[in-house]
C-alpha angles and dihedrals in degrees: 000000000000127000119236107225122235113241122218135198139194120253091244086053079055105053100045092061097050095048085049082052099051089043094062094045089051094051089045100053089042086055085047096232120154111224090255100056091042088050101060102041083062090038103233131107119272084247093063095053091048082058094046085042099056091045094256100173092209092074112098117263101230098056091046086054094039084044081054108047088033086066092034102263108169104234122195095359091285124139101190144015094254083058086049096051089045086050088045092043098048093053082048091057097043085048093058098056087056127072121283086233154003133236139173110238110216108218114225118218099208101163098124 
């Protein structure tokens, strides 16, 4: 039988993804949208959101960002999708000019 690892996570990792959390139920209750409403709009269970909502790190990352940009986050500092593409497209450029990989290099004593 095998053992489930506990994850950790730093506090910084935490409180991310508390503050995204908060950030989404404000916008929601501004917005004036029960948890249910907003829930299925997203399609996912009410439960689910309460978990998105308080920060819980097990949720899957990419409800918790549909769940933002659905209720108008702002997510990386961008306004619109043409910024996003010019962010995307600027970390593109700057992986291109590194290695595809990397890769230890073992280093051989071969004095004999």
């Amino acid at each position: 039988m095998s053992v489930k690892k506990q994850r950790t996570y730093s506090h910084y990792t935490k409180d991310a993804a508390v503050l995204l959390g908060k950030y989404i139920q404000l916008a929601r209750k501004v917005r004036k949208l029960t948890e249910r409403d907003f829930a299925d709009r997203i399609g996912i269970s009410p439960t689910t959101l309460r978990k998105i909502e308080k920060g819980d790190l097990k949720c899957e990352l990419g409800i918790a960002l549909e769940a933002a940009t659905l209720i108008g986050v702002k997510l990386f500092d961008v306004d619109s999708r043409e910024s996003f593409a010019t962010k995307l497209e600027s970390v593109n450029d700057k992986l291109a000019l590194l290695p595809k990989s990397i890769r230890h290099t073992q280093e051989v004593d071969d004095a004999f």
